[in-house]
N, C-alpha and C positions, 0 to 999 in steps of 0.2 A: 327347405332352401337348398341349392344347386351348390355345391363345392366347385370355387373355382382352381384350376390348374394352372400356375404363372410360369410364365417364359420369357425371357429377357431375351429382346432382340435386338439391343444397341445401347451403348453407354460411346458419347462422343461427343467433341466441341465441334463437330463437323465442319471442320479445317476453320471456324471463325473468330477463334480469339485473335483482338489484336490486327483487326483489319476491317476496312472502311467495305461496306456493302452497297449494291446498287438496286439488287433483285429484290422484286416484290416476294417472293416465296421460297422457301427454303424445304428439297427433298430431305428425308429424314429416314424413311424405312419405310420397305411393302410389306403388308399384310397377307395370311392367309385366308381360304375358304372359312376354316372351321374356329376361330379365335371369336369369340362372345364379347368380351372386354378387351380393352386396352388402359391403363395405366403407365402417366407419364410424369416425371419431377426434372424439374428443370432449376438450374441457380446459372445468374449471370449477371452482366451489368452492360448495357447502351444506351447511347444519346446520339441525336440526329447531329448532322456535321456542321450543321447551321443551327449549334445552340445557344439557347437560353440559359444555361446554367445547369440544366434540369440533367437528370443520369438517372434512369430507369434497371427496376430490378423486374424480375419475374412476373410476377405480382403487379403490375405500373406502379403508376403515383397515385393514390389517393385521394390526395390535394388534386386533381384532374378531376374529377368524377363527374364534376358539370360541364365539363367542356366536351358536347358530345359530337361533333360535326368532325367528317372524314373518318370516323369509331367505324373499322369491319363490325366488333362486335361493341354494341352499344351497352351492355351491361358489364362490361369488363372497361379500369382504369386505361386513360391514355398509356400506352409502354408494354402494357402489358404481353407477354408472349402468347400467341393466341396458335390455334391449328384448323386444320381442313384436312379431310378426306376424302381422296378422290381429286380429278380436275388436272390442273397444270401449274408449274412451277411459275409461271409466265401469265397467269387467270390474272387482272387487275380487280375484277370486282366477282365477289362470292354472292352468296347467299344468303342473309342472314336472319332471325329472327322474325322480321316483318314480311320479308315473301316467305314464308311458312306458317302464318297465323294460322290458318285452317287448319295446318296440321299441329301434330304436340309438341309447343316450342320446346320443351325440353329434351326432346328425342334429337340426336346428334344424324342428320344426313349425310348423304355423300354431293359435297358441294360448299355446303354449308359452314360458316366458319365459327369457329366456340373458344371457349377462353380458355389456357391450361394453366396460366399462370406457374407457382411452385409446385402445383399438386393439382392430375386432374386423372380422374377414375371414371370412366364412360362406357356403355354399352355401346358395338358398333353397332353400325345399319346389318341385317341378318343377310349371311352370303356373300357381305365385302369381302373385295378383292380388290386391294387397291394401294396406291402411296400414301402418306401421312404429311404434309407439308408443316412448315411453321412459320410467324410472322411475328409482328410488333405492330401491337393493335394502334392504328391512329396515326405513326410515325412516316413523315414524310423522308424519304431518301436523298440523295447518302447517310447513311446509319455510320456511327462510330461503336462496334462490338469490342468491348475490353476484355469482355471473358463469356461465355456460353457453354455449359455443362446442359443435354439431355441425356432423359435414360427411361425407355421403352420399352415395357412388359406388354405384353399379350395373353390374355387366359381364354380356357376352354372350360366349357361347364360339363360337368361329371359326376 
């Protein structure tokens, strides 16, 4: 088995605690040629501005889990903080699971959008080079962010 090598390439609220957001996609960090894996932890807390009550952590709401219409990523809870690599800060609609059937849904592409929740450990697509965005699977905009911590490791196999 491959010894990974980790590298921390960002720990930041990415200027959004504490402020009402508009944009579907949030840049985060670029990637190198040579990084295998990526590993991300995220903690924070929002709700859309037109809420229900509801306050979303990392992880969504659980109590969601049936409600799947308007879900980027359908097997991740409404709220939940989700990512993409590759594409644009400005993409309204990705990629997701169902246009990739043919291929191995659980391989993470460039496009395509996955769940990172508190904790997600991913191999990249081989040869990425690219940005990392983030979101909030399911939530309709303006967002209220009361607080958002991520923190972005990259490794190389050795």
């Amino acid at each position: 088995m491959p010894t990974l090598n980790w590298s921390k390439l960002m720990e930041s609220d990415l200027g959004l605690s504490n402020t009402v957001i508009h944009e579907p996609w949030f840049f985060v960090v670029e990637t190198e040629r040579d990084f295998t894996h990526m590993r991300i932890t995220c903690s924070g807390q929002w709700s859309p501005a037109q809420s229900d009550g509801r306050t979303y952590e990392a992880n969504g709401l659980a109590a969601t889990s049936d409600e799947k219409d308007g879900l980027q990523v359908a097997d991740a809870p409404r709220g939940a903080l989700i990512g993409k690599l590759g594409g644009s800060s400005a993409n309204l609609t990705v990629l997701t699971s169902a246009d990739r059937a043919a291929a191995n849904p659980t391989t993470i592409t460039e496009g395509k959008a996955f769940a990172i929740g508190s904790y997600c450990l991913t191999p990249l697509p081989p040869n990425f080079i690219g940005p990392l965005f983030v979101s909030f699977n399911g939530l309709s905009r303006p967002l209220i962010v009361t607080k958002l911590t991520i923190s972005v490791e990259a490794a190389t196999s050795g």
